[in-house]
C-alpha positions in Angstrom: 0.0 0.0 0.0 1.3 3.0 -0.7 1.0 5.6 2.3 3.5 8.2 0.7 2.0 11.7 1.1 0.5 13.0 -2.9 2.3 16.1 -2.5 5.1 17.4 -0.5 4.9 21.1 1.5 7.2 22.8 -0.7 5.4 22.2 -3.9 2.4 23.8 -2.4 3.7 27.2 -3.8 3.8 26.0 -7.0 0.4 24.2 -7.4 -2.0 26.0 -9.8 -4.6 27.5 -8.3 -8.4 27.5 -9.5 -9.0 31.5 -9.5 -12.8 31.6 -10.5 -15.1 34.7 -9.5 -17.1 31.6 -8.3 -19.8 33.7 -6.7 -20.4 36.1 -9.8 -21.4 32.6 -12.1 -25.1 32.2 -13.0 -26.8 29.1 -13.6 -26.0 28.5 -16.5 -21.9 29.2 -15.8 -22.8 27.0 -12.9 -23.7 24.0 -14.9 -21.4 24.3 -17.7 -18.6 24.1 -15.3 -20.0 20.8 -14.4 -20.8 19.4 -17.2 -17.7 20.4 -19.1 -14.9 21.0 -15.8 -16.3 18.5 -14.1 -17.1 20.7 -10.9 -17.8 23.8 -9.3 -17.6 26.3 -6.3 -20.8 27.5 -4.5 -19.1 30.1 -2.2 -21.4 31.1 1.0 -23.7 28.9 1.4 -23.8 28.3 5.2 -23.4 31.1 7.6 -21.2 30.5 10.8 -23.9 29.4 13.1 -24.8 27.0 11.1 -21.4 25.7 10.8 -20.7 25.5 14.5 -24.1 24.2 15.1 -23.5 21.4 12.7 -19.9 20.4 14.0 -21.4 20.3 17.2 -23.6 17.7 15.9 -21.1 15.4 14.0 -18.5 15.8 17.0 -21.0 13.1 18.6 -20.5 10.8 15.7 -18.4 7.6 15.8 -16.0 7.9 12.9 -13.4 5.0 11.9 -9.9 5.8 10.4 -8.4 4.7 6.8 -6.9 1.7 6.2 -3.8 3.7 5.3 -3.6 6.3 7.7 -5.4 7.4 11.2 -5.5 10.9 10.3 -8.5 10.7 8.0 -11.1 9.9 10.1 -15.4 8.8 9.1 -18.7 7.7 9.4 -20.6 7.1 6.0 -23.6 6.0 7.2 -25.6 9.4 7.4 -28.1 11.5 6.9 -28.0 10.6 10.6 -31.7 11.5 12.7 -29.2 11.9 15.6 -27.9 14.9 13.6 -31.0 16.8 12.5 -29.3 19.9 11.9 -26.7 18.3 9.5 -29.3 16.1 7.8 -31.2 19.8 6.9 -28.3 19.7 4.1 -29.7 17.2 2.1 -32.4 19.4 1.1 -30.6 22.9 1.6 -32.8 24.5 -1.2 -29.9 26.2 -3.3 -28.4 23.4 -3.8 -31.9 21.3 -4.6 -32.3 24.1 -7.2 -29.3 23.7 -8.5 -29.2 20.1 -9.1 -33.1 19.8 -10.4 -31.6 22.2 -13.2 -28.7 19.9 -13.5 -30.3 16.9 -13.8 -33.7 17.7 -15.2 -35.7 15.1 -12.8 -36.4 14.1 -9.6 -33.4 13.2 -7.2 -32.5 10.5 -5.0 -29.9 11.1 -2.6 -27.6 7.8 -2.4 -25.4 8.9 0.2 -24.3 10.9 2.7 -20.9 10.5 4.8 -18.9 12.8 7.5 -15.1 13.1 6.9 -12.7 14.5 9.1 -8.9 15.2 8.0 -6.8 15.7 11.0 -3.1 17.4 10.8 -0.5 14.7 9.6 -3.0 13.4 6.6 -0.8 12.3 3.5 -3.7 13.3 1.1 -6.5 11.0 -0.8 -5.1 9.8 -4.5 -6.8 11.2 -7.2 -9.1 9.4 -8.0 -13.1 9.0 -9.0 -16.3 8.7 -7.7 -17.7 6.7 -10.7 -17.6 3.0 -10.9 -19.1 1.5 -13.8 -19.2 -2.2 -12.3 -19.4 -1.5 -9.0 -16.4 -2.1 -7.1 -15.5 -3.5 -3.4 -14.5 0.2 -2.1 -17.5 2.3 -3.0 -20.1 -1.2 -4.1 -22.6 -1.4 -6.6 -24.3 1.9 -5.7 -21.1 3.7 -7.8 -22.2 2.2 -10.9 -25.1 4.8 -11.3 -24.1 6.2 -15.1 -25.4 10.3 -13.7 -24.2 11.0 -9.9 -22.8 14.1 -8.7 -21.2 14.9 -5.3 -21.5 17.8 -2.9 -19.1 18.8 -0.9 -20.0 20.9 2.2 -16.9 22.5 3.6 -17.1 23.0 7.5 -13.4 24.6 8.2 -11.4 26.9 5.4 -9.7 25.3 2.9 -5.9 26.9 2.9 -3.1 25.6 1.0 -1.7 24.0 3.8 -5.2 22.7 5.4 -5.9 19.8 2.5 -7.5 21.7 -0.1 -9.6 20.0 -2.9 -7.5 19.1 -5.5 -9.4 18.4 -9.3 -8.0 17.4 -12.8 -10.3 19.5 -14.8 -12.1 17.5 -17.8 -10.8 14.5 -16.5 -14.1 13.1 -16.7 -14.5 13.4 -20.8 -11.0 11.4 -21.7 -11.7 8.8 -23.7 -8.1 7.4 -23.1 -7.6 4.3 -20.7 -5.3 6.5 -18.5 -9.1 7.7 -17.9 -10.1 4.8 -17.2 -12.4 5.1 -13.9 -10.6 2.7 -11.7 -7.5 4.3 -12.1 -5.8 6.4 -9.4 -3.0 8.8 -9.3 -0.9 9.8 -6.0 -0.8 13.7 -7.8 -0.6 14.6 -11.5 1.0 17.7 -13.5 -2.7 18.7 -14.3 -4.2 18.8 -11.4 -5.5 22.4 -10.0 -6.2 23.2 -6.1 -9.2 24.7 -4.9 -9.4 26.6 -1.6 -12.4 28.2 -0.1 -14.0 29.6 2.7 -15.6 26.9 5.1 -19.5 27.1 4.1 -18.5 27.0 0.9 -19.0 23.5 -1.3 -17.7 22.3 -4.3 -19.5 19.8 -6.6 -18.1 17.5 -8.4 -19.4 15.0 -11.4 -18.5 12.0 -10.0 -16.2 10.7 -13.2 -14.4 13.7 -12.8 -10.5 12.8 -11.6 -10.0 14.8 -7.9 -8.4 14.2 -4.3 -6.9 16.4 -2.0 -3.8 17.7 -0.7 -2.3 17.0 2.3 -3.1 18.4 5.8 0.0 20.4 7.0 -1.9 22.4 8.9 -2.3 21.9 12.8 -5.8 22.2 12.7 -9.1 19.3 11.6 -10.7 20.0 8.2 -14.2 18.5 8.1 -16.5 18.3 5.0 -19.9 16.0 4.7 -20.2 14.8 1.7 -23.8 14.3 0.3 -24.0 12.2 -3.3 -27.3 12.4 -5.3 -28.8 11.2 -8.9 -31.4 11.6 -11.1 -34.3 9.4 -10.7 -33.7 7.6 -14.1 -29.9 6.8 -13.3 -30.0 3.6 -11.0 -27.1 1.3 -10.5 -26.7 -1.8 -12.4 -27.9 -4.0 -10.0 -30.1 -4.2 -6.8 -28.5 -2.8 -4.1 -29.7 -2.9 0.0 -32.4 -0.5 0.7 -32.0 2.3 3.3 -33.8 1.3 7.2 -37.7 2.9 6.6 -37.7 3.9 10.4 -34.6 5.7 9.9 -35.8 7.9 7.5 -39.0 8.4 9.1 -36.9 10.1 11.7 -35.3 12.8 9.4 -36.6 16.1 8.8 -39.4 16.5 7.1 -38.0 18.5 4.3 -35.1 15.4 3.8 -37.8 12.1 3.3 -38.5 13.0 0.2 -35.1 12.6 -1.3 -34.7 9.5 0.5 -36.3 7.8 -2.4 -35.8 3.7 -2.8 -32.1 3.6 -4.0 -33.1 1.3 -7.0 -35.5 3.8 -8.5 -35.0 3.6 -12.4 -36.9 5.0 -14.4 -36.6 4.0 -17.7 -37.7 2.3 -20.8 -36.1 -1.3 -21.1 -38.4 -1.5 -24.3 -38.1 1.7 -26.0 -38.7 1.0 -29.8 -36.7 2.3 -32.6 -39.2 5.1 -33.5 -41.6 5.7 -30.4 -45.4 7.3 -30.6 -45.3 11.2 -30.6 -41.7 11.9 -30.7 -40.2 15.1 -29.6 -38.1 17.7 -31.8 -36.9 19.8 -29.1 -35.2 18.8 -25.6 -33.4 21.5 -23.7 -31.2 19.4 -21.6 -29.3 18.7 -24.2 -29.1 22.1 -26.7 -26.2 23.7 -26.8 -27.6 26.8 -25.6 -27.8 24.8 -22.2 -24.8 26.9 -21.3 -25.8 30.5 -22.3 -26.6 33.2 -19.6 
């Protein structure tokens, strides 16, 4: 196993830096960074209450170390009803908005896991979130072909405090060194991404990305929440979430708790269906214009 950190302090200075006016994009900008980066920035999207009243809550939370290091720290088993406060993110409307206009349909929110990266942490490889056959880290769940990943900052992302780390159209290589399974301890083309905590960056999940090291002395924390669109199911039958569990989240959070082999699609579709369509916006190239 290789436990060597993915980038050493000194080349920090060096790294190149995503410099994006995130907060001036529109909704359109916002999507065609996505679709065509393979992630974005939403600055500001928690205020600092909400921040410390959400740490409070996943302080409580069992987390188990890496297999390759004890100072990355989780628990992936949320939205948790213990945690009300942090379960409200998995329907934080601005985000909901944002992804309905992503995706076009109705979400499902597949998971939802609390990570904490304490000083000394080497960095995670680059790597991605997609997994077209499932696979014994991430299981059968990662084989949805349309999933994207929100990551909700809790601490500052410095240079020096593991920053999010992203190869930029990583996701569209048709090459196998793009192949999905493949991972990278760092790469010449990857681009670090720093924000203010509150902040969260989205990722497409076949999009290459990792993080730096932590050479901070203090925790970074992020929850990651993952969602897809209702059509976009994984390729086989996976376990379904405990019912009473979710009857215990918040009201506004049920409802994206949706069975987590929803698929809605047409196993039958013929060649030339009734009543076909001559327009569809999701996919017009306009998509992108302000």
């Amino acid at each position: 196993m290789d436990t060597r950190c993915t980038n050493s302090r000194d080349s920090l200075k060096d790294a190149e830096m995503a410099d994006t006016d995130w907060a001036g994009l529109t909704l359109a900008e916002r999507i065609k960074w996505v679709e065509l980066e393979g992630y974005v920035v939403i600055p500001d999207l928690l205020t600092s209450e909400q921040i410390e009243k959400i740490g409070t809550e996943l302080d409580t939370l069992t987390t188990t170390p890496r297999n390759y290091t004890p100072n990355l720290q989780g628990n992936p088993h949320g939205p948790w009803p213990e945690c009300p406060q942090a379960a409200n993110l998995v329907a934080l409307p601005a985000v909901i908005e944002f992804l309905t206009a992503l995706f076009g349909d109705n979400l499902i929110c597949t998971s939802c896991n609390y990570d904490l990266t304490l000083p000394g942490h080497p960095g995670i490889a680059i790597h991605t979130d997609s997994q077209p056959y499932g696979s014994e880290i991430f299981g059968v769940q990662a084989s949805s072909p349309v999933l994207a990943r929100v990551l909700y900052y809790l601490d500052d992302l410095t240079p020096e405090r593991a920053p999010f780390k992203v190869i930029p159209r990583s996701h569209l290589s048709m090459h196998r060194d793009g192949m999905p399974y493949n991972r990278y301890l760092a790469h010449d083309g990857e681009r670090m991404v720093t924000c203010r905590a509150g902040s969260a960056a989205i990722i497409n999940q076949k999009v290459f990305h990792g993080n730096y090291p932590n050479y901070s002395n203090e925790r970074r924390r992020v929850l990651a929440i993952a969602y897809r669109p209702a059509w976009a199911s994984p390729i086989a039958d996976v376990p379904e979430r405990d019912s009473e569990r979710i009857g215990r989240l918040p009201p506004t959070v049920q409802p994206l708790m949706g069975s987590l082999n929803t698929r809605r699609i047409d196993f039958n579709v013929p060649d030339r269906p009734d009543n076909l369509g001559i327009n569809a916006e999701g996919i017009h190239p306009t998509r992108w214009m302000c």
